[in-house]
Every structure is written in structure tokens, then in C-alpha cells.
C-alpha positions in Angstrom: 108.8 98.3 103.3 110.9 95.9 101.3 110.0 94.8 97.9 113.1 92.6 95.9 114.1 93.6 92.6 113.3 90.0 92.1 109.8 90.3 92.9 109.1 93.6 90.6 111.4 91.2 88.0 109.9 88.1 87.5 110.9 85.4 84.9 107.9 83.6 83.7 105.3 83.7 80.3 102.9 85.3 78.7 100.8 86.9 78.2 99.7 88.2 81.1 101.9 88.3 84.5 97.9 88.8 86.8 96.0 86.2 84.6 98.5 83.9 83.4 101.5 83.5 85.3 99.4 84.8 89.0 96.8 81.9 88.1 99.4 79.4 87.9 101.4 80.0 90.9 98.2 80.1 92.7 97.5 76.5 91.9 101.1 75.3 92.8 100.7 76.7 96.3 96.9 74.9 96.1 98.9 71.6 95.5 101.3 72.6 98.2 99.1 73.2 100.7 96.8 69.5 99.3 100.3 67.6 100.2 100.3 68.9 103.4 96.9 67.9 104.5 95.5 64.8 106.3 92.9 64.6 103.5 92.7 61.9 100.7 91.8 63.8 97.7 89.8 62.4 94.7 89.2 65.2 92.1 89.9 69.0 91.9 87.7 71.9 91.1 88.3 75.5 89.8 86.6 79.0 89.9 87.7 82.0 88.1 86.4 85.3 89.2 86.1 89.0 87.8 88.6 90.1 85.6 89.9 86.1 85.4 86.8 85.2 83.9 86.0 88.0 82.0 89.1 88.3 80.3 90.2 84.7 81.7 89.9 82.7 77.6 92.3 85.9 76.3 94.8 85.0 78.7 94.9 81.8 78.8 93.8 81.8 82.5 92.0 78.4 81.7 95.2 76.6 80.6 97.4 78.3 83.2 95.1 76.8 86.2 95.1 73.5 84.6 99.0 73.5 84.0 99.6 75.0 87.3 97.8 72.0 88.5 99.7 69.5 86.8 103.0 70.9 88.3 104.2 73.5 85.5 105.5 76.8 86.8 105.9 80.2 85.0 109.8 80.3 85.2 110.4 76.4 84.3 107.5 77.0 81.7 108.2 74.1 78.7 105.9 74.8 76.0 106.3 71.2 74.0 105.4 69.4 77.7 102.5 71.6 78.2 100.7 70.7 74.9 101.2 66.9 75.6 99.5 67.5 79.3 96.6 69.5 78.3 95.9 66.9 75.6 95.8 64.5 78.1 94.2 65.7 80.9 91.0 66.4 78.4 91.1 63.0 76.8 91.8 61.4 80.5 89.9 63.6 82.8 92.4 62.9 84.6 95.1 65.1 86.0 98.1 63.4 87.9 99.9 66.6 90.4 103.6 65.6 91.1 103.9 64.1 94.7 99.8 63.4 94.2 97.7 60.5 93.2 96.0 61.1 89.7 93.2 63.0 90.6 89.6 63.6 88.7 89.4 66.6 86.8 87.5 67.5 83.7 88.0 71.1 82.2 84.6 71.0 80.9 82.8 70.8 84.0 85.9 71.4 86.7 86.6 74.7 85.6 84.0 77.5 85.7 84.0 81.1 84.7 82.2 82.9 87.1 80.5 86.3 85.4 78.6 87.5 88.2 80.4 89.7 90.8 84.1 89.9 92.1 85.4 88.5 94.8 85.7 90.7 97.7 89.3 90.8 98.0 90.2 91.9 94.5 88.8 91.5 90.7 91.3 89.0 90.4 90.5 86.0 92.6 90.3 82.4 92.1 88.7 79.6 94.4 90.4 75.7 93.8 88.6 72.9 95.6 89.5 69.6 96.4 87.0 67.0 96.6 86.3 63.4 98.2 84.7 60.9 96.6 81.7 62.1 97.1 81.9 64.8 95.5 82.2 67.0 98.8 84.6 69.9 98.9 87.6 68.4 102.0 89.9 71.3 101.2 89.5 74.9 99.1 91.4 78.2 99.2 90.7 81.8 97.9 93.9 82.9 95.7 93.8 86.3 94.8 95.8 87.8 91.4 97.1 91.0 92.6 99.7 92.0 89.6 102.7 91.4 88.3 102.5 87.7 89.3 102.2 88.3 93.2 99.5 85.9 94.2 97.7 86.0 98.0 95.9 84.2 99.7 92.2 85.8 101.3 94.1 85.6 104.8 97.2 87.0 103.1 95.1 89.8 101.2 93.5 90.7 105.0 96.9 90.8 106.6 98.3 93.0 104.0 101.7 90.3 103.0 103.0 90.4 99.6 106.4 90.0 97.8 109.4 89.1 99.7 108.7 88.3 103.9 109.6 90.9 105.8 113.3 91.4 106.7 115.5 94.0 108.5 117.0 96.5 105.6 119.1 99.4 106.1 117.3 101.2 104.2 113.2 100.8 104.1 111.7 103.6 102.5 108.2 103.5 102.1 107.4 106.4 99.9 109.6 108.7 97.6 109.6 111.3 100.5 111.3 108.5 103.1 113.7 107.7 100.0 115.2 111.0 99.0 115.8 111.7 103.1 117.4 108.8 103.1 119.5 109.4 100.1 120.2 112.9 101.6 121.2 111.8 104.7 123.2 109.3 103.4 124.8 110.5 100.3 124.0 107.5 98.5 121.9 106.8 94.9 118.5 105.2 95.3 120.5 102.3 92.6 123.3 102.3 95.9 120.5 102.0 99.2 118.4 99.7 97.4 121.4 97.6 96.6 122.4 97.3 100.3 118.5 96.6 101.2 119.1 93.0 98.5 122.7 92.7 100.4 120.7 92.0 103.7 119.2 89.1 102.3 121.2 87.9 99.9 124.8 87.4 99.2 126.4 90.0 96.5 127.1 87.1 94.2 123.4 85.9 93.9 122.5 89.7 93.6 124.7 90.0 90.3 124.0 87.0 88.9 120.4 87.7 89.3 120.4 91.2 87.8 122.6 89.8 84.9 120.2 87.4 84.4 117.0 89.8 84.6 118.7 91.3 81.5 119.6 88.4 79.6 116.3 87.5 79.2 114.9 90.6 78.2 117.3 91.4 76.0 117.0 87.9 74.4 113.4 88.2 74.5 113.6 91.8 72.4 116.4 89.8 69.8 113.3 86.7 69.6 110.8 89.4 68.7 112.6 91.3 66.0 113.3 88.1 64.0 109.5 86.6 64.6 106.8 86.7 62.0 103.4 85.9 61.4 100.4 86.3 62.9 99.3 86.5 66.4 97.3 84.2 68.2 93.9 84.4 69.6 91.7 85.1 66.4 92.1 88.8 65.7 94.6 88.2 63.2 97.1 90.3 64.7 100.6 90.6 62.8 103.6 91.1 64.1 105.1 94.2 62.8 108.3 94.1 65.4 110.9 92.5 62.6 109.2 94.8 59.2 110.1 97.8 61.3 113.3 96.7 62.6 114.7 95.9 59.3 113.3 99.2 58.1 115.0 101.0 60.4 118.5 99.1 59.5 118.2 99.6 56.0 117.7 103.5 56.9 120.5 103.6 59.6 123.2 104.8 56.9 121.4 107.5 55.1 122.0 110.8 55.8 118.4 112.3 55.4 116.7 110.3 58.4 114.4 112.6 60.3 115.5 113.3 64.0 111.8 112.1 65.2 113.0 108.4 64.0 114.7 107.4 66.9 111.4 107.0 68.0 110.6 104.2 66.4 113.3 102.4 67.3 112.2 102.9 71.5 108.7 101.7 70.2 110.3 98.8 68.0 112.2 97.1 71.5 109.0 97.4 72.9 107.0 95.8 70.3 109.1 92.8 70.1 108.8 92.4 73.5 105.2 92.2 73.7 104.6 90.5 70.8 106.4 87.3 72.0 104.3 88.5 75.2 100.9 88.3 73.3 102.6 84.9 71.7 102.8 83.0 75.1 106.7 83.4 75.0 109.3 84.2 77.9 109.4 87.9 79.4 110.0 89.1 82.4 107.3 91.2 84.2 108.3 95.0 84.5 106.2 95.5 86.4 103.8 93.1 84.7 103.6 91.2 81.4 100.9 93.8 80.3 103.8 96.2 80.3 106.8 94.2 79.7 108.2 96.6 76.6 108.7 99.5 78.3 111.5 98.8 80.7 113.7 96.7 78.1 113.4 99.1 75.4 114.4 101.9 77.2 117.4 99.9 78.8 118.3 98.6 75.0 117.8 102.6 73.7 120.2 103.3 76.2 123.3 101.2 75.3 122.5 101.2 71.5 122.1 104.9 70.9 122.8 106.5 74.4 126.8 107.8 74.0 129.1 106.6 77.1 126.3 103.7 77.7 127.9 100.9 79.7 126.1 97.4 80.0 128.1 97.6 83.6 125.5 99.8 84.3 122.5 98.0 83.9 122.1 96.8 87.4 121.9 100.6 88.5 119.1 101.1 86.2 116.9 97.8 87.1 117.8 98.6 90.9 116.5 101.8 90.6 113.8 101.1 88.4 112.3 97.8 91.2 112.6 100.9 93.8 110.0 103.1 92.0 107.8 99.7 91.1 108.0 99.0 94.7 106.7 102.3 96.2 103.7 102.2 93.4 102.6 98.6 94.4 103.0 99.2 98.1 100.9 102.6 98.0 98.9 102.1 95.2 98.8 99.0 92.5 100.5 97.4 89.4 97.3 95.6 88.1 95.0 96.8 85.3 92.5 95.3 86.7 92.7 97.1 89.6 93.7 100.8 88.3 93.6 100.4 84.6 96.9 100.5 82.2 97.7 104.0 84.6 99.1 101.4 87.1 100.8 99.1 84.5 102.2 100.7 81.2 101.9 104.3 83.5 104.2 102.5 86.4 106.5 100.6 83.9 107.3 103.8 82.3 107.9 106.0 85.7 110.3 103.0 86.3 112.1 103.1 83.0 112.3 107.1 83.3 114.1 106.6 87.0 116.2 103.8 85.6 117.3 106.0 82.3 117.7 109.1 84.7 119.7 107.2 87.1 122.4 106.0 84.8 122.5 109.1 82.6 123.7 111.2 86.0 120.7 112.3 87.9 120.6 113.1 91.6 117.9 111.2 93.5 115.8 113.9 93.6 116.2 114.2 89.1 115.3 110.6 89.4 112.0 110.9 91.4 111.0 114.1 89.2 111.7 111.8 86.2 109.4 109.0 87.4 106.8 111.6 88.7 106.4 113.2 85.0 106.5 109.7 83.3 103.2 108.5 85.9 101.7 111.5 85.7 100.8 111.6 82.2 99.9 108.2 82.3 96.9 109.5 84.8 93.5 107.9 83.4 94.5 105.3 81.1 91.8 102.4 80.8 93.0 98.8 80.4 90.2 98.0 77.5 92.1 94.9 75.6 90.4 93.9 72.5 88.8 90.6 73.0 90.7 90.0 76.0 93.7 89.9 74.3 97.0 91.3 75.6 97.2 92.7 71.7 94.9 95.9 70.9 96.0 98.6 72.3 99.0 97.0 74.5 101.8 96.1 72.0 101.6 99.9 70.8 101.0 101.3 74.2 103.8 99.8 75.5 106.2 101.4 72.6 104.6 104.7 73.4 105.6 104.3 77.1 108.8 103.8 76.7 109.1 107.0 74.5 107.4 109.1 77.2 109.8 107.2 79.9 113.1 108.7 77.8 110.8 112.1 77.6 110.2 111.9 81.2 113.9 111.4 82.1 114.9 113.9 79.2 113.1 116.5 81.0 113.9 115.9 84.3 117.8 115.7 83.4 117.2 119.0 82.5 115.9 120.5 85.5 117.5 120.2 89.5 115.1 117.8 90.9 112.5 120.6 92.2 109.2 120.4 90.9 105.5 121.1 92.1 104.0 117.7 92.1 105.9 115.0 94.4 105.9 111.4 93.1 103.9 110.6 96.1 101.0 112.7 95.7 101.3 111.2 91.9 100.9 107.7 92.8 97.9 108.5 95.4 96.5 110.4 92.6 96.9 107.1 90.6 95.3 104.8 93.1 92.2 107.1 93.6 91.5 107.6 90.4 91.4 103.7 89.8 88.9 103.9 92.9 86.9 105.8 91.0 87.3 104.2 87.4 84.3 102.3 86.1 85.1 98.7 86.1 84.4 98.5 82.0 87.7 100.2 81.8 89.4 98.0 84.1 90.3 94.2 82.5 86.9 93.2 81.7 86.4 94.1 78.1 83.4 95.6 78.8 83.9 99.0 77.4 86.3 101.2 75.4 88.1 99.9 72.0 87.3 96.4 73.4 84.1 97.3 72.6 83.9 99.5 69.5 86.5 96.9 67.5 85.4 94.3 66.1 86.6 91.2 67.8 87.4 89.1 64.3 
């Protein structure tokens, strides 16, 4: 089992990696697979699906199919251009794919939300249509949302492909149990065999300057957040809090009365930022997902900025070892809320932060797994109930509270030598069956929980 770094890392936009950014790529490979084809399409058609339409207007699902459609992509993402093309694909009705012939396409009547059941494969799924002149479907495909911006296709789904295609790797754990015997056998960090796994298919140089720039953009994303203001879009009025507390914080940082407990604010401030320019539609990068982007940045930023003997040499270990743990939730359990709840995104960003922070601080692989282990397992339960749809209420918070259970988790493994009653394995099954069993109110839909008792105004 081989997951990338770069696929538990994605660049791309908010807010939501599974309903924004998964929607999008799922309509460039529609148009992909359109130029292909002996067919001579006239217009296009679109149908959103569980947890897309439910929650699909809060995430912007809507514009991200259209966009995707017109040839945007989440990494390239140009905010200024997008405007223009949605502007004039309603006037128009008209929408003109690069490599295409304009094509007929009205989002009033070429884009339906689907509220009745999910499709099959998963609660996020998504059917685009091409259509003759006639009117007559020629070409269509089933595009599934499965988290953190991995997108599949119904055959894909069946055959059980996702992330990067499969490749011989020295070292292809597929649960913690197969990593620390591999680590034992080997002598090596779980940072160390999972570099050597990216070595096999790419070249060192494209490794570091991919890590290096993983980080840039997180770390630019937290600096965008703490000098934002204002308020939130989306209509519940949400303000940005990120830069009030931040300066707060500065203005304290001299004074020798601070309470010890305030450090936590600053983990829950690097988190904050991030997901507010999340919530705003700005750059992140998924970690795992854009749901729970905070957590893995603001632990990495908590590190250098307060950690003594912190070394942004270093950060490469911690993202390495961080994708390792993300990889063995996704491939044994799931990243998406709307499949698990938040217990398989803020719960599996924070087991990845509390590895990453273990890893550099010192820890034996076996510290490392015990650190993820504690950081999942009280993450067990958590609903994914977002106030009007809106990655806002309760996820800029949770996300700050993530990261300080991460440091917590890491904290307390450090402590310890690795042994411990509940493996990380039998955590993340625990996580997958209990999203099995999780009513599908607390899932992405906004059917139940706080997005239910809050008013949405």
C-alpha cells in the first residue's frame, strides 16, 4: 500500500477538499474523458448527490462543478478569472471547456441537487452528462468524492484504486503493525522508510522541493489569516477572530504574569487562521482534508516558534511521517466526514500532527504510533454537523482544539516507551465502525446536531 505525501498534501481551495476541490477535479476528468470520445457534444448536465447536495450551496459544490467544467483546477485556482466565468456562463448559458466547442449549459436547469438517497458507492457522488442535440444523454460518468480531494470513478470505487497508481516501494506497510516491523527490522524512522517509498518514484530533488513547498503554503496561508478581517462569507455572519487574538497574544508575549495554559491559544490561533481563509475560499492545503486543514500547520508552526532546538530542516520528517499515518487511516478506514463524521477528519489530522510533532521531538517509531493512537482515540465519535453547511460552526474552533490535543497526544506519548494497550490499528478500525454505525444526520448533511439547534442567520 502506497499513498504519496503528495496525495495526503494537496494544494488546492476552500473550503472543503470532498465538496469543493473533489467536485472540481471530477469534472476535469469528465472533460477529459468528453475529448477523448467519438461523440459530438452539444450541452452538459450535472447531478449532485448526498452529502454534495445536502451540504453542496455551503460548499460551494455548485460553483466548483461549473468552474471545473470551464477548465479551472484547485491548484491553478484564479479567483479574479473565476468570477468573470461564472458571470458569463449564467448570462450566456453557455459554457466553452478548453480543447471543446462552447457547449449548452444553464446552471438553473443543468445543475440539480438531488435530496433523495445516496449514491451507492459513497454519500459523496456526482453524475455529469453530456448531451446531443437532442437532448439525449451520448456520454455520462459516476464521480465519487471520497476525501481529501481524491475523486473515483464508480468502476474505480468497485476496483478499490485511489491516490497514487500502484508502484514497487521498499517499504509498503499497510497498517501500523507492518510499519513498526519494518522499522524494527530495519532500524529506520517511519519519516526515513517512507522517504525511500517517494524515492522509488520520484527523484530526491522533486521530493524536497515538493515538501518545501507543502510548507510554504501553509505557513503563508497561517501568516494570510492572522492579518485578515471581517466577516465570513456565507450569511451567518461569522467573524474572523484569527488576527484579534494573534495581536493579543503579541501584546502579552513580554509580560511576566502570562498564565502557562496560554500557549494554548496560540496552537488554536495557527489553526484558526488557517481555516478561516479555508471558510473564505482561500489557498490551503488539505491535511488530510480542507475540513481539517488547521491542525497539521499549527502544530508544525507551534513547533519551530515555541518548541526549543526546533529546526525548519526538520519539517520534511514531520510532513513525511505525518502522510504515513494519513495514509494507513484512508486505506483502512476514511478521511471524509461524510463518511465517518469529523472522527475521520479533524480526529485523523490530529493523530497526524501528534506523529509528526513526536517524530521530530525524538520519538521511536513505536512513541510515534502511541502518539497518533491517543490523538485518534479521543477523537472517537465526533459528528461532522456544520452550521448551515458551512465549513464555519464548529470547524474553525475544532480544528484549534485538535491541534492542542495533537501536542497533548505527542506530549504524552514522549513520555512513555512506545508500549501501550490500544494499537493504532485497532484505533482506526474502531473509527471506521463507528462511522458504520453513525446516523447519517451527523455525517455532512446538516441534518442534525448544532446544525440544527443554531440558528442558520
Amino acid at each position: 500500500m502506497f499513498l504519496s505525501v503528495f496525495d495526503m498534501f494537496k494544494i488546492g481551495i476552500g473550503p472543503s477538499s470532498s465538496h469543493t476541490m473533489g467536485p472540481m477535479v471530477a469534472a476535469a476528468r469528465f472533460l477529459d474523458l468528453l475529448r477523448g470520445s467519438p461523440f459530438h457534444p452539444v450541452g452538459l448536465r450535472a447531478s449532485l448527490h448526498g452529502s454534495l447536495a445536502f451540504t453542496g450551496v455551503g460548499h460551494a459544490t455548485d460553483r466548483a462543478v461549473i468552474l471545473g467544467l470551464a477548465g479551472f483546477s484547485p491548484e491553478t485556482f484564479d479567483a479574479e478569472a473565476a468570477e468573470t466565468t461564472l458571470a458569463d456562463i449564467r448570462e450566456t448559458r453557455r459554457i466553452a471547456p478548453p480543447g471543446l466547442p462552447q457547449l449548452a449549459f444553464d446552471p438553473a436547469s443543468d445543475l440539480a441537487f438531488d435530496y433523495g438517497p445516496p449514491l451507492p458507492g459513497h454519500a459523496n457522488g456526482l453524475i455529469l452528462r453530456a448531451t446531443d442535440a437532442q437532448g439525449d444523454v451520448i456520454l455520462q460518468e459516476t464521480y465519487y468524492s471520497v476525501g481529501g480531494g481524491f475523486v473515483l470513478t464508480e468502476a474505480e470505487l468497485a476496483a478499490g484504486e485511489a491516490g497514487t497508481p500502484a508502484a514497487p516501494v521498499p517499504y509498503p506497510f499497510r497498517n501500523a503493525a507492518e510499519m513498526l516491523r519494518m522499522a524494527q527490522e530495519s532500524g529506520k524512522t517511519i519519516a526515513r522508510m517512507k522517504r525511500e517509498n517517494e524515492l522509488a518514484v520520484r527523484s530526491a530533488r522533486a521530493l524536497e522541493d515538493g515538501l518545501a513547498r507543502i510548507w510554504s503554503v501553509m505557513d503563508a496561508c497561517i501568516e494570510r489569516g492572522l492579518a485578515a478581517e471581517g466577516i465570513l462569507p456565507g450569511g451567518l455572519k461569522v467573524r474572523r477572530r484569527a488576527r484579534g487574538i494573534h495581536e493579543a497574544l503579541r501584546r502579552e508575549a513580554g509580560l511576566n504574569l502570562v498564565p502557562p495554559h496560554t500557549i494554548n491559544d496560540w496552537m488554536s490561533v495557527y489553526a484558526m487562521a488557517v481555516n478561516e481563509e479555508n471558510a473564505a475560499g482561500g489557498q490551503v492545503v488539505t491535511a488530510p482534508t480542507n475540513g481539517a486543514a488547521g491542525v497539521v500547520p499549527a502544530v508544525i508552526r507551534y513547533w519551530l516558534d515555541h518548541v526549543p532546538g526546533a529546526s525548519r530542516a526538520r519539517v520534511g520528517d514531520f510532513l513525511l511521517t505525518a502522510a504515513a499515518i494519513g495514509g494507513l487511516v484512508k486505506h483502512n478506514a476514511s478521511i471524509s466526514g461524510a463518511e465517518c463524521g469529523c472522527q475521520a477528519e479533524v480526529g485523523s489530522a490530529a493523530a497526524m500532527a501528534a506523529a509528526g510533532l513526536a517524530a521530530v521531538m525524538g520519538g521511536t517509531p513505536e512513541q510515534v504510533e502511541n502518539a497518533a493512537e491517543i490523538a485518534l482515540e479521543h477523537h472517537l465519535g465526533m459528528t461532522c454537523d456544520p452550521v448551515k453547511g458551512l465549513v464555519q460552526v464548529p470547524c474553525i474552533e475544532r480544528n484549534g482544539l485538535g491541534a492542542i490535543k495533537a501536542v497533548s497526544a505527542a506530549s504524552l506519548a514522549l513520555r512513555g516507551d512506545g508500549q501501550h494497550l490500544v494499537p493504532l490499528d485497532a484505533c482506526i478500525e474502531t473509527m471506521r465502525q463507528t462511522g458504520q454505525d453513525m446516523s447519517e444526520k451527523y455525517k455532512e448533511t446538516s441534518l442534525g446536531g448544532l446544525a440544527v439547534n443554531v440558528p442558520n442567520c
